[in-house]
C-alpha positions in Angstrom: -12.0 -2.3 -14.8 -11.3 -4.3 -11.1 -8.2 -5.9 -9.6 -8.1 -9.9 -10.4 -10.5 -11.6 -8.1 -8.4 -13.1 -5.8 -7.4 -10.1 -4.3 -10.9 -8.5 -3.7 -11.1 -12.7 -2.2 -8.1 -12.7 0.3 -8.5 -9.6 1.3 -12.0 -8.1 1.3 -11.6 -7.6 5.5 -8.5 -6.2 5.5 -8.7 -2.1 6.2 -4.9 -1.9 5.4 -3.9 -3.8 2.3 -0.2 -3.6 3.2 2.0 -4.6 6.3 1.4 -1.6 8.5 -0.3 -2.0 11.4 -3.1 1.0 12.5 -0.3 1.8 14.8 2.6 2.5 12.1 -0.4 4.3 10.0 -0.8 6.8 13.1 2.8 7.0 13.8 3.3 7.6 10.1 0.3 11.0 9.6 1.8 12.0 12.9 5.2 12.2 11.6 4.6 13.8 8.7 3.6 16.6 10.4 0.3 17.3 8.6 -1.6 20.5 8.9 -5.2 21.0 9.5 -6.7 20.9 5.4 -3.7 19.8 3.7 -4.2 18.1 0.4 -3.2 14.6 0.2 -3.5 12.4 -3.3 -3.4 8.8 -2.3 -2.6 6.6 -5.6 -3.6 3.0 -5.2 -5.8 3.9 -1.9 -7.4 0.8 -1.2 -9.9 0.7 1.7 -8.9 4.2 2.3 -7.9 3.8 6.0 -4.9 6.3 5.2 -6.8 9.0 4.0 -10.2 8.6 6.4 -8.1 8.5 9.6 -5.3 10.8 9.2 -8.6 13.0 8.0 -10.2 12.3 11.8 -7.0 13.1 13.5 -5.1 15.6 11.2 -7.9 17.6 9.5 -6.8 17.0 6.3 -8.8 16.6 2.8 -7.7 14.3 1.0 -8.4 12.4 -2.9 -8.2 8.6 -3.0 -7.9 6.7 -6.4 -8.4 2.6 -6.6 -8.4 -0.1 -9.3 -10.8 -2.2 -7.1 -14.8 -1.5 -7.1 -14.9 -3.2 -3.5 -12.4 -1.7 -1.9 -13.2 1.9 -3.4 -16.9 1.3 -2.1 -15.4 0.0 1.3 -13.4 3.1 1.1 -16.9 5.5 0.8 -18.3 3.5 4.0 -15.2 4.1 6.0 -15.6 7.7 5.5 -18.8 7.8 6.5 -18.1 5.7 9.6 -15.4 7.8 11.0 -17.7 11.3 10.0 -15.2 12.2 6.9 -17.5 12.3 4.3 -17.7 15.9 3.4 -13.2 16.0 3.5 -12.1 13.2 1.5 -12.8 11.5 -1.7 -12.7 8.2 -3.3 -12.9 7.9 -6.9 -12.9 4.1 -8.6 -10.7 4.1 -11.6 -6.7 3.2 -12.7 -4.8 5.2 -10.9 -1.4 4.7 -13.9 -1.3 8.5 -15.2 -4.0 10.4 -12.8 -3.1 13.7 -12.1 -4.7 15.9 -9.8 -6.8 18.8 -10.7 -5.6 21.0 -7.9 -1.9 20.5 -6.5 -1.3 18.8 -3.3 0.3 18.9 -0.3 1.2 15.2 -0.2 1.2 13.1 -3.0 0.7 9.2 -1.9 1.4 5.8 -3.8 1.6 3.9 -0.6 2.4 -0.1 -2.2 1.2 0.6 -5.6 4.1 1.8 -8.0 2.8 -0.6 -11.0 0.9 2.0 -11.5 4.2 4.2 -12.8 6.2 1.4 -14.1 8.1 1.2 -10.7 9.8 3.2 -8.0 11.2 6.2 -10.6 8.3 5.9 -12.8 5.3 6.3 -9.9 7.9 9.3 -8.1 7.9 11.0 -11.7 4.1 11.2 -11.7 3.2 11.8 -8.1 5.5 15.0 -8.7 3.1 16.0 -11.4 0.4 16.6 -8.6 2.7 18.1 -5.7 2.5 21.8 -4.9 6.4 23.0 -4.5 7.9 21.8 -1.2 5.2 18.8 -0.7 6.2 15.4 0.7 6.0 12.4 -1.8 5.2 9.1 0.0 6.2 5.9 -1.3 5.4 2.7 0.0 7.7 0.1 -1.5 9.1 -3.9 -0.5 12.9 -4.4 0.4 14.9 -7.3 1.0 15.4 -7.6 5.3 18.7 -9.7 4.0 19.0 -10.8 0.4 18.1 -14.1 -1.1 21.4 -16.5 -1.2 18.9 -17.9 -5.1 16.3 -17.3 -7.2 14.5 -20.0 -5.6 14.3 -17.9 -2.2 13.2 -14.8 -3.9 10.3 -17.0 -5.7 9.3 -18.0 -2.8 8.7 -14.5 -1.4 6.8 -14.4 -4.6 9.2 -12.1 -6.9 10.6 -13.1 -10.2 14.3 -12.0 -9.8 16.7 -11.0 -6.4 17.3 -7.6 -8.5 13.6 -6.5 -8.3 14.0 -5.2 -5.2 17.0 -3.5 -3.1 18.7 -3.5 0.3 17.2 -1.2 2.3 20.6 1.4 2.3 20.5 0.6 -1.1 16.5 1.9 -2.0 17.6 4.4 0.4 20.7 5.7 -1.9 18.3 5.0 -4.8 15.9 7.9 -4.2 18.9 10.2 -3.6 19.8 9.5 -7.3 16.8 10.6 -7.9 17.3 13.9 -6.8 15.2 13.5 -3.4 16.0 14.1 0.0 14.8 11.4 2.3 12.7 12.9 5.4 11.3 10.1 7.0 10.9 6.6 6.7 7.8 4.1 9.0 9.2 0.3 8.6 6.4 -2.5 9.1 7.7 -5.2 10.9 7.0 -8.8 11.5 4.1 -8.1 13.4 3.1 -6.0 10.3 3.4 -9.0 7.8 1.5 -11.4 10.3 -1.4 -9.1 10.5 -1.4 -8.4 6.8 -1.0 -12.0 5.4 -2.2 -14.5 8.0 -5.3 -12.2 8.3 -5.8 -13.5 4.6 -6.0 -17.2 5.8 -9.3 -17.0 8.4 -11.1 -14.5 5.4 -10.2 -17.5 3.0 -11.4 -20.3 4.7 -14.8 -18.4 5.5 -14.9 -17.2 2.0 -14.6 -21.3 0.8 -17.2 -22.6 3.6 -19.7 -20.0 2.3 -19.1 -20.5 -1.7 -18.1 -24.4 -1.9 -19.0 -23.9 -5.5 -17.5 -21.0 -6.9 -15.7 -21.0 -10.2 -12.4 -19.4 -8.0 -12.9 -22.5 -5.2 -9.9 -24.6 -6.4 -7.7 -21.7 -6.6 -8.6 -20.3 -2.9 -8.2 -23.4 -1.6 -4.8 -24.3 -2.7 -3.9 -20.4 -1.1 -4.9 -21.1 2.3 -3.0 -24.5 2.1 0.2 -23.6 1.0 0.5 -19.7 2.4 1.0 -20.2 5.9 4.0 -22.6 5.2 5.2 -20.3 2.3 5.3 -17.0 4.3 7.0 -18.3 7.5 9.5 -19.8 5.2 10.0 -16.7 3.0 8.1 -13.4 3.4 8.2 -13.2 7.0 12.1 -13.8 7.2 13.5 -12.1 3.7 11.2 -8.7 3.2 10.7 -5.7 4.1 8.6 -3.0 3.7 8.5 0.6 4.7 6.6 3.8 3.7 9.4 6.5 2.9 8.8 10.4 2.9 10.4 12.6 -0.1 11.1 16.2 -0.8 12.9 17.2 -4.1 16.1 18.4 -3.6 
């Protein structure tokens, strides 16, 4: 049970496998408010740099759950680097359906609602582990302008224009959900450089070091077309933003 490869590949330095920056993250715990030993469920928690630094500055425990055996393990070493250990958790496994033994304060999927189906889906089941007046947190793409074709919106590697929203739209979209938006932290371009191009410098020292691997071909054809593809398409047409909810 992992990710694909490629992913524990591109982005095996990353600490943040999404577009904000260690700023937004800071600006984002901070806004939230968070009280010394609130509960927070993180969904999809990567590297856990969400729940090991908010635990350093905010004193809060947390419960991190992750598809990927490297980044959970990268996790466990973060916590233990920032002297977190004993408040937060990381547990490898698929975080579709988990449910947390003890309600929480905040409930997290911070870039990861696959794991409900989508947006309505992954809100459904992060209520199942809120405590009554808790703060969802959904991390979720949106279109900076919308794509004039398909062709654009391939290019910023979706399927269709519809999959995702405007961001007034998404915005209206979780009020017809029944929630209340609270707050909102928007990466920005800066965001997307340091999340994607940091991919390019891991993949090329990732190829020099196994010349021979079986994923080689497929790394290499990454790092040549991404840079081009991303200033073309990602860096101009999304979004992305982490957006506080509290049931109405």
């Amino acid at each position: 049970m992992d990710i694909p490869r490629i992913f524990t590949i591109t982005e095996s330095a990353h600490r943040i496998h999404n577009p904000l920056t260690p700023d937004k993250l800071a600006t984002l715990g901070a806004a939230l408010r968070l009280k010394t030993g609130a509960r927070v469920l993180d969904l999809g928690s990567g590297s856990g740099e969400m729940l090991c630094t908010w635990a350093r500055d905010h004193g809060i425990t947390g419960l991190g759950v992750d598809l990927s055996r490297l980044f959970t393990e990268q996790a466990k070493l973060r916590a233990e680097e920032l002297g977190v250990a004993d408040r937060v958790e990381f547990i490898h496994g698929d975080a579709a359906g988990f449910v947390a033994d003890q309600k929480v304060d905040v409930a997290a999927c911070v870039g990861a609602t696959w794991i409900g189906g989508g947006v309505a889906g992954t809100i459904a089941l992060l209520e199942k582990s809120l405590r009554p007046g808790g703060i969802i947190l959904i991390g979720e793409p949106y279109w900076r302008q919308a794509p004039s074709t398909q062709d654009v919106a391939k290019g910023c590697l979706v399927e269709s224009i519809s999959e995702y929203l405007i961001l007034p739209e998404l915005l209206a979209s979780f009020g017809e959900l029944g929630y209340d938006v609270v707050e909102m932290v928007l990466a920005d371009q800066e965001g997307w450089d340091r999340y994607e191009a940091a991919k390019w410098l891991t993949m090329r020292r990732w190829l020099e070091n196994n010349p021979n691997d079986e994923m080689a071909t497929e790394v290499r054809a990454q790092l040549t077309s991404e840079p081009m593809r991303f200033a073309r398409y990602t860096r101009e047409y999304l979004g992305w933003g982490v957006f506080a909810l509290m049931v109405r």
